[in-house]
C-alpha positions in Angstrom: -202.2 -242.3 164.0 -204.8 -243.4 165.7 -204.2 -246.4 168.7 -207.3 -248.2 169.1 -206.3 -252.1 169.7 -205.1 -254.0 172.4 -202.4 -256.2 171.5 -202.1 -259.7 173.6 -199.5 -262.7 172.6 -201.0 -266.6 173.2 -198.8 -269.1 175.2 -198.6 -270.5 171.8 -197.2 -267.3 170.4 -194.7 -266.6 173.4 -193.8 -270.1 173.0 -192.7 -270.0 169.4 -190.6 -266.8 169.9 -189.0 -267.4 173.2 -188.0 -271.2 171.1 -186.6 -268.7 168.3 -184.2 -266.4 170.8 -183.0 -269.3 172.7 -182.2 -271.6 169.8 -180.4 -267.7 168.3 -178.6 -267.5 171.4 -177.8 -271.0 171.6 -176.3 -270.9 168.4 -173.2 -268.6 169.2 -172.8 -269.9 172.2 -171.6 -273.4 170.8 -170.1 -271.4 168.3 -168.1 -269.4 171.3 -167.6 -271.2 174.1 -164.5 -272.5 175.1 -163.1 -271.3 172.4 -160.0 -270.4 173.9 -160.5 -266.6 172.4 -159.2 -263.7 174.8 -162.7 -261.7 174.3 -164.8 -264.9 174.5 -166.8 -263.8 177.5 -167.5 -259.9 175.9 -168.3 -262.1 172.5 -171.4 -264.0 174.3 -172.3 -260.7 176.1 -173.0 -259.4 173.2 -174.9 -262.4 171.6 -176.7 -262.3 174.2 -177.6 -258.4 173.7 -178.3 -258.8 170.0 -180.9 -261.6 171.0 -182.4 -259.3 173.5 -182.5 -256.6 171.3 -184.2 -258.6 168.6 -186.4 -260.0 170.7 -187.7 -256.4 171.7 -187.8 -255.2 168.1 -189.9 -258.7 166.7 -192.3 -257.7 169.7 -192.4 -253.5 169.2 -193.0 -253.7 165.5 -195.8 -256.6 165.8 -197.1 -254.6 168.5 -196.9 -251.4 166.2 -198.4 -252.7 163.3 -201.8 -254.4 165.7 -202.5 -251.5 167.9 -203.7 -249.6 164.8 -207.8 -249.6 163.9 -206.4 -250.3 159.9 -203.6 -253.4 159.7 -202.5 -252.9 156.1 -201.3 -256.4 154.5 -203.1 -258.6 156.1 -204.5 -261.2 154.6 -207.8 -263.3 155.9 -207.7 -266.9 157.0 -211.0 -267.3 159.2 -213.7 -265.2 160.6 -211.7 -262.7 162.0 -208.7 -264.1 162.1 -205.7 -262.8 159.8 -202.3 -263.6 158.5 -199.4 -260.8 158.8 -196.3 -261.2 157.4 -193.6 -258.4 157.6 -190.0 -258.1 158.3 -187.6 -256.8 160.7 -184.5 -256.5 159.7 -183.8 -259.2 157.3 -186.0 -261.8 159.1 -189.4 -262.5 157.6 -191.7 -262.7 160.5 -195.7 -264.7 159.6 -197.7 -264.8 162.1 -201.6 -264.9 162.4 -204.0 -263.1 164.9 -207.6 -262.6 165.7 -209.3 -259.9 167.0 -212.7 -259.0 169.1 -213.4 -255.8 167.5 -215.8 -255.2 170.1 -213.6 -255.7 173.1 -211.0 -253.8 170.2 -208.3 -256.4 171.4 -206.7 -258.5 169.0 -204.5 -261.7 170.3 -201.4 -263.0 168.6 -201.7 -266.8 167.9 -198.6 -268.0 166.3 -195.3 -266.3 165.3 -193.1 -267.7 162.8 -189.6 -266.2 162.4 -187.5 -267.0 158.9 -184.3 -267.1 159.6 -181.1 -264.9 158.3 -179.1 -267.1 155.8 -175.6 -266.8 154.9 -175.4 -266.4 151.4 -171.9 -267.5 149.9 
């Protein structure tokens, strides 16, 4: 495995998943709080984990998957710029990058998370 790219998330990019964690958290906290449950308090600490640690894997595996000189799946959109799409867990990530293969960095623009359903 040969690490040739640096990897470097856009505003835009930071924007869209910090949006997706907080609206995640955000979720189970209504869902939680004041609920009147003994364990409410260890409940939203780990909520708040489980975002965290999702937040570190979304990052890790696009970081993973750009660092590398050959990005298999990708598909093109402009000059050099690509579309990615992969999954962690059960959450279809898309996002789209471009890269400066002479400065070998390549910059996340845009991140767009699907997210779990509950199926019935």
């Amino acid at each position: 495995m040969k690490f040739v790219f640096k990897v470097i998330f856009t505003e835009m990019a930071e924007f869209a998943l910090k949006s997706f964690i907080n609206y995640y958290e955000d979720g189970f906290v209504n869902l939680y709080k004041n609920s009147g449950l003994w364990a409410e308090n260890l409940i939203l600490q780990q909520y708040y984990q489980t975002a965290n640690q999702l937040n570190s894997n979304i990052i890790d595996k696009i970081e993973n998957k750009l660092i590398l000189k050959d990005v298999l799946g990708r598909k093109p959109k402009l000059d050099n710029w690509y579309e990615l799409d992969f999954y962690v867990g059960d959450r279809l990530i898309c996002l789209v990058y471009s890269e400066n293969k002479k400065d070998k960095t390549r910059f996340v623009e845009s991140i767009e998370i699907g997210k779990k359903y509950i199926s019935v």
